[in-house]
N, C-alpha and C positions, 0 to 999 in steps of 0.2 A: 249640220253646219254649226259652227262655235259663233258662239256671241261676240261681238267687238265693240268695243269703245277706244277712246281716241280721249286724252288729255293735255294738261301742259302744265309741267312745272315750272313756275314763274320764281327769279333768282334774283339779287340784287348783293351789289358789295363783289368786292374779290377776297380771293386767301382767308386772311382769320375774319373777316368781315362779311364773309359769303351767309347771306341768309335766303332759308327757303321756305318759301307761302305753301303750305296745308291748309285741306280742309277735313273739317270732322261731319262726317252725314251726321244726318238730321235722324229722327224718328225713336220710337221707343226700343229698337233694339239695339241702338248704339248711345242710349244714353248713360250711360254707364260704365263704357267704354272709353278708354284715352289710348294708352300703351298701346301700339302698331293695329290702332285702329282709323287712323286717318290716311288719308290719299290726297293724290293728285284733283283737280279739278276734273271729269272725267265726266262722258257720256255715251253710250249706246248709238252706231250707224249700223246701217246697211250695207253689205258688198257693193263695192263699185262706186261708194260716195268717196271724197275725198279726206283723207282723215285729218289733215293740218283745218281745215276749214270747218274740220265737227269740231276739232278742239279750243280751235278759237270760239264759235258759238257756244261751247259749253262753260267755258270759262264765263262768260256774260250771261250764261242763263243760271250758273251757278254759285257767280258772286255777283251778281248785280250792275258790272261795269266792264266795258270793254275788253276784250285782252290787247296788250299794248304791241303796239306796231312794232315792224322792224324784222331781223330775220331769226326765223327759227333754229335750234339744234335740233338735229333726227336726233332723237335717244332709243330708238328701233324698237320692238314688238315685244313682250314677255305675254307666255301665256299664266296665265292665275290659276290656283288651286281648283276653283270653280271650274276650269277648263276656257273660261275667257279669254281674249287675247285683247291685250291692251297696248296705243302704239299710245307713245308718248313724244312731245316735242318740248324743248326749255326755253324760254324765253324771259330777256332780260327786259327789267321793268318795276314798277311800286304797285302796292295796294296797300290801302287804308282797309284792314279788318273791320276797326268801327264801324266801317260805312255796308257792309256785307248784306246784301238784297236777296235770297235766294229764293227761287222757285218752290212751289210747293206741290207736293204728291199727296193722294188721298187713297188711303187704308183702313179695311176694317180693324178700329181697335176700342173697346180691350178684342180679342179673337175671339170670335164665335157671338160678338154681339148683337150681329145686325147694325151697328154703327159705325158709317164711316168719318174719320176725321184727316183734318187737313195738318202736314208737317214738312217743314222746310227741306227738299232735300240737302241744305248744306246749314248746319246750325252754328258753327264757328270756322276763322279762318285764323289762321297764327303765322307767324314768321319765325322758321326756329335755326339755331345754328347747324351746321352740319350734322353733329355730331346728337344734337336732341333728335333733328329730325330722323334721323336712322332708328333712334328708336319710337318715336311716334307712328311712324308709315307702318302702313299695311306690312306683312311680310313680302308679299308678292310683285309689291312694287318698290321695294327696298334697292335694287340693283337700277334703274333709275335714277337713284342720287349718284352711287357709282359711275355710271355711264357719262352725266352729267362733269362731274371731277375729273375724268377724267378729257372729253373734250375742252373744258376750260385750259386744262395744264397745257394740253396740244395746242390750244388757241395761246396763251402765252408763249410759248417757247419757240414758236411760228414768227 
């Protein structure tokens, strides 16, 4: 059975103004990393949980602050290189990066030490324009932004 996590890309602004909140994991193998190494806000459920509800909680466990009310966009399922399946919902709303609180996960490192240490799963959050963000994201969750664009057009033209 494939792993699932459940996120939310969080949007602010229209048209040329459209900005979108990334975050960059935390930990020593993404510290080095920038270019389509960042994602969505995003966490790990079980079959049968409800995925809009993982992704609201994960949003707050992995910035520090609530995800903001109001109604979601289904931006529907991609499965990841990993063989993951990821559902994604958009939600419009702000976040202060500054303010960014993330939970912490503990791994042994350096590897093979016997020492465990403690690291943020989420070490930075940005707001980047459309066109940054496509190349900041992951690859895997790259079509996300798309799905995104294009609901908004449909929600204008409506």
């Amino acid at each position: 059975m494939a792993k699932r996590s459940a996120g939310t890309l969080l949007y602010r602004g229209r048209g040329a103004e459209l900005r979108l909140l990334l975050v960059h994991p935390g930990g020593p193998f993404w510290a080095k990393k920038d270019q389509g190494a960042w994602s969505i806000p995003k966490g790990e459920y079980e079959e049968g949980k409800d995925p809009l509800a993982v992704a609201r909680r994960e949003f707050g466990e992995e910035l520090g602050a609530p995800a903001p009310a109001g109604d979601a966009i289904e931006l529907g399922e991609l499965v990841q290189p990993s063989r993951k399946v990821v559902t994604a919902y958009a939600l419009e709303g702000d976040f202060d990066p500054s303010r960014l609180k993330s939970n912490l996960f503990e791994m042994e490192w350096p590897p093979k030490s016997g020492r465990l240490q403690s690291f943020p799963e989420v070490d930075r959050a940005a707001w980047f324009t459309v066109e940054k963000a496509c190349e900041k994201i992951l690859p895997g969750q790259r079509p996300f932004i798309d799905r995104l664009l294009e609901r908004l057009g449909r929600q204008l033209r409506a």
